[in-house]
C-alpha positions in Angstrom: -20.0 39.1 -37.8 -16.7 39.3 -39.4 -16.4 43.0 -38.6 -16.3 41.9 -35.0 -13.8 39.7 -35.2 -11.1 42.1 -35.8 -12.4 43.8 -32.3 -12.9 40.5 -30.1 -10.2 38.5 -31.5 -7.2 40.9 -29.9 -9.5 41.4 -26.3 -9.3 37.3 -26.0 -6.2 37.1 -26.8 -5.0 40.0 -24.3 -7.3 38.1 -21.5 -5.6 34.6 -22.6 -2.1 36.5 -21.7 -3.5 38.0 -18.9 -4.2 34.8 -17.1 -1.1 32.7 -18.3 1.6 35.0 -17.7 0.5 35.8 -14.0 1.1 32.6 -12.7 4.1 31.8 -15.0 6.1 35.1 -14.3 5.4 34.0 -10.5 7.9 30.5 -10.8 10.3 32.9 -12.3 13.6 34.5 -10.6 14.0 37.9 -11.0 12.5 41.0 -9.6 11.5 42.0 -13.3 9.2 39.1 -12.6 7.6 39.1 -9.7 6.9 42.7 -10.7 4.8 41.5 -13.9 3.5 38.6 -11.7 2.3 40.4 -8.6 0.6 42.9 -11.3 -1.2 40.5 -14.0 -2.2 38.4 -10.9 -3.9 41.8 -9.4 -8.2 42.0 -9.3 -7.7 45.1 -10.7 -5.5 43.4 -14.2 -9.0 41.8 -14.5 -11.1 44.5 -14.4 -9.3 46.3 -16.6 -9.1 43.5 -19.4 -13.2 43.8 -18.9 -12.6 47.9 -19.1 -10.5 47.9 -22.6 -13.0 45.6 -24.0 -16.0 47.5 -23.5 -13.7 50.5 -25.3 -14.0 48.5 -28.8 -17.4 47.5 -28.7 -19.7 50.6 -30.0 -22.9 48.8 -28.8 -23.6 48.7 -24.5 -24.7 45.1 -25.3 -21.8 43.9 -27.2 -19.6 45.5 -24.6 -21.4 43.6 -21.6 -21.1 40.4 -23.5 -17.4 40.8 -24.6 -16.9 41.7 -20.8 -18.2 38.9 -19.9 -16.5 36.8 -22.2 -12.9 37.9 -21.9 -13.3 37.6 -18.2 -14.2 34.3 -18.6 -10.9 33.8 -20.5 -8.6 34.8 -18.6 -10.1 33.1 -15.4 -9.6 29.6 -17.2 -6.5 30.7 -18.7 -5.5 31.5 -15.5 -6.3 27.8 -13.6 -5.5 25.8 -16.0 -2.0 27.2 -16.2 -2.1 27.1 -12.3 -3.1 22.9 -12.5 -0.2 22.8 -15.2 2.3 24.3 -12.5 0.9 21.4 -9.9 -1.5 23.5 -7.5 -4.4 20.8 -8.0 -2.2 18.0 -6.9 -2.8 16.4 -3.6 -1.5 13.1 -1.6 -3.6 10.6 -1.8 -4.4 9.7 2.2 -5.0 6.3 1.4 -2.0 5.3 0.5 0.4 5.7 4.2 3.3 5.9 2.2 2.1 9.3 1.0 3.7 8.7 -2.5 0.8 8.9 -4.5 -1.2 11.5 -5.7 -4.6 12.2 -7.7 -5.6 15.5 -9.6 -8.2 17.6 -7.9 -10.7 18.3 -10.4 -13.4 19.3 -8.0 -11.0 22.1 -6.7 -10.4 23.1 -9.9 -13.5 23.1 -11.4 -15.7 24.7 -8.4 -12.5 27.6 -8.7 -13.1 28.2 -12.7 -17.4 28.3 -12.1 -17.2 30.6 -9.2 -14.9 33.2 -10.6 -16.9 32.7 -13.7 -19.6 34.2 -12.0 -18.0 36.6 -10.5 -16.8 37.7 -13.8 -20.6 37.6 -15.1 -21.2 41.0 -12.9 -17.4 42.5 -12.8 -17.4 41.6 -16.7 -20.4 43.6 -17.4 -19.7 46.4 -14.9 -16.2 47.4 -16.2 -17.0 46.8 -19.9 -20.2 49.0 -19.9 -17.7 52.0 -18.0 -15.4 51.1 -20.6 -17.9 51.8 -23.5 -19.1 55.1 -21.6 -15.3 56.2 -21.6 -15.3 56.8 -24.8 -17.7 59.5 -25.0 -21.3 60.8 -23.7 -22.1 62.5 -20.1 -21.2 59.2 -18.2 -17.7 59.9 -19.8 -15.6 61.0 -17.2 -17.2 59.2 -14.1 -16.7 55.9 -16.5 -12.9 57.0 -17.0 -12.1 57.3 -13.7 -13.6 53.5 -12.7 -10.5 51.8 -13.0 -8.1 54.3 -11.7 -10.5 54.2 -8.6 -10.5 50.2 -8.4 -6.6 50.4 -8.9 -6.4 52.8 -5.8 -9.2 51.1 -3.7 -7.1 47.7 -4.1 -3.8 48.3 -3.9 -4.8 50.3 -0.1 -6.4 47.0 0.7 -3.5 45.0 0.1 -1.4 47.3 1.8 -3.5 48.0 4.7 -3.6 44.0 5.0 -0.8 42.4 4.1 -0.4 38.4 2.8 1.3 36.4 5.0 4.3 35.6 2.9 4.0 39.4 1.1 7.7 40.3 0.8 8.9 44.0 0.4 8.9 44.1 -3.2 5.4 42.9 -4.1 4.6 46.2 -1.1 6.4 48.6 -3.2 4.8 47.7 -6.6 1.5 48.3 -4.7 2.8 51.7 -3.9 3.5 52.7 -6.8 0.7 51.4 -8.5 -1.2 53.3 -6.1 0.7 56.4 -6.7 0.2 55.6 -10.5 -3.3 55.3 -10.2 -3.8 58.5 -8.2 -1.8 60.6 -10.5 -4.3 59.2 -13.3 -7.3 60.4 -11.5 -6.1 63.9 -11.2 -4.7 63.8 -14.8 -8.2 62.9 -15.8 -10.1 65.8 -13.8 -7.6 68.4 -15.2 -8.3 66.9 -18.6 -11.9 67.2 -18.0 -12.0 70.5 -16.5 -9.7 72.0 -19.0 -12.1 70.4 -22.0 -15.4 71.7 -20.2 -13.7 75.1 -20.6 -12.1 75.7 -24.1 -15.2 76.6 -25.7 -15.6 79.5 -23.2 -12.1 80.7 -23.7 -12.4 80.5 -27.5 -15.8 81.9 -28.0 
């Protein structure tokens, strides 16, 4: 036990940051910001807090469960900051003068459970690539998971615009994308170029 803590303890706390600073760099001015905010907020931030903790695990079971678990983290860390910032507030509709309010702990609670169990299956997905990725024949299809969810994302968004998406939160996408891309062929060359040093050196 305590030669796992050294392992979990930095995962949590990355997944903790993960899910505060999202919504708090959103409320701030500044394109360095939204940048950071439009990023941490991203699906793909979460699978890849899921990814790196299945990299310090040496066990496919301890990597599913600390998957699991730092997904779980970051998903509360993530609402509660959001109910601290005043999204779970609403007007009470009793009162006509529309002054008072109550806190919507139903909201926020059936939020928390069902990305929770979403995380239960992204959790274990991305942490058991992330423990592949670090060597075996599953290696580089496991390395190239999150580049791929990365790319398969950010076409989404971009493809299908929010509402209210405003032209830099579209060019962070891009470049993401682009990003993302260039990691995938970065990997293949590495791979390639691995497969074949023993046949130039023999």
């Amino acid at each position: 036990m305590p030669s796992s803590i050294p392992k979990s303890a930095p995962v949590l706390l990355a997944a903790a940051a993960v899910g505060v600073l999202g919504p708090l760099f959103e409320e701030m001015n500044g394109q360095a910001g939204q940048i950071i905010s439009v990023t941490l907020s991203a699906g793909w931030a979460y699978a890849a807090v899921a990814y790196f903790a299945g990299m310090v695990c040496t066990t496919k079971r301890g990597a599913t469960a600390l998957g699991v678990v730092s997904l779980w983290v970051s998903v509360v860390a993530y609402y509660v900051t959001k109910a601290a910032q005043g999204d779970y507030q609403r007007a009470d509709l009793s009162d006509t003068s529309g002054k008072t309010e109550y806190f919507a702990w139903g909201e926020l609670l059936q939020m928390i459970g069902l990305w929770c169990v979403v995380a239960c299956l992204l959790g274990a997905v991305c942490a058991v690539a992330g423990n592949f990725s670090r060597t075996g024949p599953y290696r580089f299809p496991s390395q190239l998971l999150l580049p791929l969810v990365i790319v398969a994302e950010t076409t989404l968004r971009l493809a299908y615009p929010a509402p209210l998406q405003d032209q830099l939160a579209v060019t962070t996408w891009q470049v993401t994308r682009v990003a993302a891309i260039v990691a995938v062929v970065a990997l293949a060359v590495m791979t390639v170029w691995r497969r074949n040093v023993p046949d130039r050196t023999s």
